[in-house]
N, C-alpha and C positions, 0 to 999 in steps of 0.2 A: 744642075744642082740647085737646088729650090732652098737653101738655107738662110737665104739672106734675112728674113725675119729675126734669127737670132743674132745679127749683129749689132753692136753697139756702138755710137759714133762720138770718141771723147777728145774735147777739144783740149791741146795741149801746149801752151806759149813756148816759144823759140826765137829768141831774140824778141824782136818787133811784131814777129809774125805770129803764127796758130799752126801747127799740124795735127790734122784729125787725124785720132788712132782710131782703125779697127780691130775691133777685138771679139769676139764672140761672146756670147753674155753667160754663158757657164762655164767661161771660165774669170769672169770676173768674183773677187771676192770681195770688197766694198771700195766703195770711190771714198776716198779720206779727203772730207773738208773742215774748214775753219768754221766757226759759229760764233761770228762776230754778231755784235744789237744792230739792230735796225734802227732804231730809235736814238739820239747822240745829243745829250745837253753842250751847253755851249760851253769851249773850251774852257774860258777864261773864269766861265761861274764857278767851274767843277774843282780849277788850281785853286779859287777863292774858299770854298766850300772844306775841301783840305788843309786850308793853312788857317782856319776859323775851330779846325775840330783835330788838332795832331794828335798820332798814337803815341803812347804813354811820354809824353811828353808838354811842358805849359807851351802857351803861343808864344810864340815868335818876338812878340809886341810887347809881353809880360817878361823876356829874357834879356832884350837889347835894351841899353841908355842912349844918351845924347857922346856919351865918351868909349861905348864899345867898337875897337875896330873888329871887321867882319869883311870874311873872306868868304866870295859865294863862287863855287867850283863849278865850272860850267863842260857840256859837250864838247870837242871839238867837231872840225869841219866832217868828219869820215863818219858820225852822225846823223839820226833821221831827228834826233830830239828838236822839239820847234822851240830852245829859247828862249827869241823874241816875243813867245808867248807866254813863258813862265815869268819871266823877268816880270812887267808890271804890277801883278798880284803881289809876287814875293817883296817888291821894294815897296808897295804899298802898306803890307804889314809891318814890315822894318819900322817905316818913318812915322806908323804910329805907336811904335814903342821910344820915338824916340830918335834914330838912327840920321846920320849924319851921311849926304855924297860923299865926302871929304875923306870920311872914315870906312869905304866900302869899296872895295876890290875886289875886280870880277875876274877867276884866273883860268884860264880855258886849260882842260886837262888833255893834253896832248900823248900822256903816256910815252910810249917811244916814237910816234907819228913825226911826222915832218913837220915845221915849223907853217904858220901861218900867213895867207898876204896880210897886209891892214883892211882890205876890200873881204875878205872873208871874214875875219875878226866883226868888223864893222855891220856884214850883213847877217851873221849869228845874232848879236844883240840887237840890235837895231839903229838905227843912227841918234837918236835920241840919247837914249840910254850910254852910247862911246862914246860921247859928247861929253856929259856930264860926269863919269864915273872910269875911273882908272881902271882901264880892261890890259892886262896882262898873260904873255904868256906860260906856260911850263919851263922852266929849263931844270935839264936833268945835272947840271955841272955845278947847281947849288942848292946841292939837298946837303940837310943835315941828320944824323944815323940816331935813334932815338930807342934804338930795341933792336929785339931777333926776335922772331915768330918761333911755335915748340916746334916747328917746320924746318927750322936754320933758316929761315930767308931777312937778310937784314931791311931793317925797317928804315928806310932814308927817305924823308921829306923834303920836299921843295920848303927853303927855307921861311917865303911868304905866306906860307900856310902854315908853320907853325908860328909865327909872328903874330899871329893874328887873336883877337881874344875869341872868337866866336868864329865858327866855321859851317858851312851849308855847303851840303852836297846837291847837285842835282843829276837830272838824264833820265833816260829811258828807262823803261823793266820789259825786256824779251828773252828770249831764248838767247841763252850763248852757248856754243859749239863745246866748250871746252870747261866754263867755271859754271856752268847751268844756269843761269840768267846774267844780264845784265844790270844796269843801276844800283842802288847800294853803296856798300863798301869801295865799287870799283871806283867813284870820285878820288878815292885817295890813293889805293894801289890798283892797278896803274897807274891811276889818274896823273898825279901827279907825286910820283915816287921817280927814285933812279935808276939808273938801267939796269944794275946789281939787283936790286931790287925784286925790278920788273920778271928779269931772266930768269932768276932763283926759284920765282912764282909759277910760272910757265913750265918751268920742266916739270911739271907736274901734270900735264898735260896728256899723257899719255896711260896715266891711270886707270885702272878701269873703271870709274865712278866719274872722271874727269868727261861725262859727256852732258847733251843738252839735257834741261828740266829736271837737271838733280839737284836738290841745293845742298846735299850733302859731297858735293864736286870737292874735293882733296883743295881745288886751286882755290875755288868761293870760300871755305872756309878759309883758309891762310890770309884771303886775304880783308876776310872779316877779323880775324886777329890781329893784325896789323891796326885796322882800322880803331878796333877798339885800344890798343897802348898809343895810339895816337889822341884818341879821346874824341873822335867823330860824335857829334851829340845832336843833329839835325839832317833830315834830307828831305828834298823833295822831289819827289820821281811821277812821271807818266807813264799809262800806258794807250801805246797807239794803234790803231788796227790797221788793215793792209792800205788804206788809201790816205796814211800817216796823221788821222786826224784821232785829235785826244778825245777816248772812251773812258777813263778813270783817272785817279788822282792821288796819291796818297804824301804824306806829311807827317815828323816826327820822328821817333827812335828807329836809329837806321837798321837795324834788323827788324824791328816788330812792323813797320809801317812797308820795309822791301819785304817782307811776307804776305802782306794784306794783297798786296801789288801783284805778285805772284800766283795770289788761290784767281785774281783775275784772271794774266795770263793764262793760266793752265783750263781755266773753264771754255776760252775763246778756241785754247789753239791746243790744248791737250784729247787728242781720241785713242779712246782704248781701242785695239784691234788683237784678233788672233793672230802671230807672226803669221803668213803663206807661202806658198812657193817662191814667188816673184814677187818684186813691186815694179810697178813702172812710175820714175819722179820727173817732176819738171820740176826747175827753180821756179818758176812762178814769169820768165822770159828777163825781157832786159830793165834792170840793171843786175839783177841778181845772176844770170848767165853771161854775164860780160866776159870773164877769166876762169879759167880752171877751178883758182885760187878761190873765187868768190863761191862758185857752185857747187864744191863740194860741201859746201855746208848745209847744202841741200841733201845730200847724198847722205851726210854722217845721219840727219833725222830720219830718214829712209830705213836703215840698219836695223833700227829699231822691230819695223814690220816683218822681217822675211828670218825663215826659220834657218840656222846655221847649213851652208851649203849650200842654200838658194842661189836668186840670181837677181839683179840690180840692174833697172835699164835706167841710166841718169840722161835727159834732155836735156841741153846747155847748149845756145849756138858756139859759146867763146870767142866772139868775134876780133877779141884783144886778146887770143892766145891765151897762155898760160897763168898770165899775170903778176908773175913775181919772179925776180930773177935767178933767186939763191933757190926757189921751187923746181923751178926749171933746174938747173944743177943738178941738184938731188937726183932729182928723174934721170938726167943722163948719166949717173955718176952707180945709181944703185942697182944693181942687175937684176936684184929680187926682192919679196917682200919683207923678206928675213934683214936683207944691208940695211935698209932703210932702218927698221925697228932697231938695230942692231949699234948704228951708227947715230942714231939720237939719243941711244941711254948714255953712249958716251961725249957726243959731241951736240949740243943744245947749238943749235940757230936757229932764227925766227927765218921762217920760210920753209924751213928743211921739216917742220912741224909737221907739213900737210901731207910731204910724201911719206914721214912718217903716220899719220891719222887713216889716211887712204891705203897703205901698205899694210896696216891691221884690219881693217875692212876686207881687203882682197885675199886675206888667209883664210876669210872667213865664208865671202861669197862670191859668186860670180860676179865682173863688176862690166859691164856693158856703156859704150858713152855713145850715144848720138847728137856731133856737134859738127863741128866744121875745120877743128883741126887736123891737121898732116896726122894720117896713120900712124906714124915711127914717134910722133911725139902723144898720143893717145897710149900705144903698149909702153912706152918708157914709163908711163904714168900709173900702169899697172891696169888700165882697162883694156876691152877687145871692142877696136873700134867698128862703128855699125853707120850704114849711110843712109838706115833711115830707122825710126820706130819700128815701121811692121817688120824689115827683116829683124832686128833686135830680137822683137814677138816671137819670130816664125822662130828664133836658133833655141828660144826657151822652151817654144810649146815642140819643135821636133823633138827636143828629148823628152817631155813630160806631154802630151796633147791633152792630157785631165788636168794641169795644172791651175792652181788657184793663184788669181793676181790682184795686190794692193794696185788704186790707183790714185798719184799723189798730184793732183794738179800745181796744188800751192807748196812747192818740197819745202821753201824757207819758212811757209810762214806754220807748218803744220809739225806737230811731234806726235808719232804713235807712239801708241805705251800699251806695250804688253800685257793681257788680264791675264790675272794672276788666279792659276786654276786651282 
């Protein structure tokens, strides 16, 4: 059989490794990649450049005195934001308005994350910077309640942040799984809000808007309402591209300036596609396939390309399993896609989220894994495990041999978006 001409040979990360798929080239339907610059001004110009020009807002310099105390919200550890990058720009404009170490607390928003070492704390900011300037963490046992969102989710702040006369947000702006991007508002809920808080916000998660690159996400709005009866009146956000180095910059009114942020994002990593048959996704290998947990957020942007009933081959080594304990549960505890859905409207835990997010994905399509966990915990999970790519391939294209296939090398870092016909 003299075919081989029309094969196609696409390289696809697996943990550490590459597995080349073969795939035949008519039935490829486009390879979805990112369209990050080529070209990258230097980091620290671009924070400077931003907090010299804020959206609808004056500088930084022209709001702070010698007596304003000022609270600047920082990433935590579970974070790609580089911090110790932002921080000197931003205290640079501080202290020429004026601004006091004395008077300036830097409080890492842990949200409901684990507590910090001081060696992590320390190498977020930099040693400099913890030196001189009272770095603090979240604690969720002393918030104080300031509102309800038109959502019902109460509005409780960490009390050092409402102490404070002047507040700055920082972080990232990327896709999020569930509130449609990251940075913004999130400084403050989750950031550093209470657990009540937190959980109220989240069970929204399952919405149907509640996915990536919408910023009309049920959970982003809520929690841009919060943020605004809080009175959030600054942020400073980056955005960073796949080898985490800052591409853009933005500064000022935290919804106008996390928008500007956003038309970025979505130019890098947003591609129109025709849903198709199939997609085939990688996370992009390790760290993003390290867990279950982790990789299905690769899968949820996936969802996006393939038309209702299709088929989903997700690459993920999982080489640390599952990744989450109470996920795990779920999976053994839910016999179908239906307990899952069924048992989050009524019973919210953080974990139990995924089998529910995954569980409405698999109503929807075929869901195929090729990783390296135990079979019996692959079908708990709602997938039909596969031990390599090509068989995956062969169980899609036996049913369909004309079938049309996405192919997502970068699942985390990419979102399809359906043209709208």
């Amino acid at each position: 059989m003299n075919m081989k001409t029309n094969i196609k040979q696409i390289p696809l990360a697996f943990g550490s490794g590459i597995f080349e798929l073969e795939i035949p080239e008519k039935n490829i339907s486009s390879l979805i990649l990112p369209s990050e610059p080529e070209k990258k001004e230097d980091g620290a110009l671009l924070i400077r450049k931003a907090l010299e020009n804020p959206i609808k807002s004056k500088r930084l310099s022209e709001i702070v005195n010698p007596e304003t105390r000022i609270a600047i919200i920082v990433s935590d550890v579970t974070r790609p934001t580089p911090t110790a990058k932002i921080l000197p720009p931003l205290l640079e404009e501080l202290y020429s308005g004026g601004a006091r170490d004395e008077n300036i607390t830097i409080i890492f928003a842990l949200g409901l994350h684990r507590q910090q070492t001081e060696e992590e704390s320390k190498k977020l900011v930099g040693d400099d910077i913890y030196k001189k300037i009272r770095c603090i963490q979240h604690d969720t046992s002393r918030c104080r309640r300031i509102g309800v969102t038109s959502r019902g989710t109460p509005i409780d702040i960490f009390e050092e942040v409402i102490d404070a006369d002047f507040v700055i947000g920082t972080g990232g702006i990327e896709f999020h799984y569930y509130a449609g991007y990251s940075g913004g508002a999130k400084s403050i809920l989750p950031g550093v809000s209470s657990e009540e808080s937190v959980l109220t916000n989240h069970k929204m998660m399952i919405e149907e808007n509640a996915v990536s690159g919408r910023v009309d996400s049920p959970v982003r709005q809520d929690m841009e309402e919060a943020a605004k009866v809080f009175g959030l009146k600054f942020i400073l956000n980056v955005v960073l591209d796949s080898k985490k180095g800052i591409v853009a910059a933005v500064a000022g009114d935290f919804i106008e300036a996390h928008r500007k942020g956003i038309e970025i994002v979505d130019t890098m990593y947003k591609v129109p596609v025709e849903p198709a048959d199939a997609v085939v996704v990688s996370c992009g290998g390790y760290p993003k396939d390290i867990n279950l947990y982790q990789a299905s957020k690769s899968l949820d942007n996936a969802t996006q390309a393939v038309k209702d009933g299709g088929s989903i081959i997700l690459v993920a080594e999982c080489a640390e399993g599952i990744g989450n304990q109470i996920y795990e549960c779920w999976n053994m505890e839910c016999k179908t896609p239906e307990d899952a859905i069924e048992r989050f409207k009524h019973c919210f835990e953080f974990g139990g989220h995924k089998s529910a997010i995954v569980a409405k994905a698999a109503k929807k399509f075929k869901l195929y894994l090729v990783s390296k966990l135990p079979e019996d915990k692959v079908r708990t999970a709602f997938f039909i495990p596969m031990a390599s790519v090509e068989e995956a391939l062969s169980a899609v294209l036996s049913e369909n041999p004309d079938a049309k296939v996405h192919l997502m090398p970068h699942g985390g870092q990419t979102l399809p978006v359906r043209k709208e016909n």
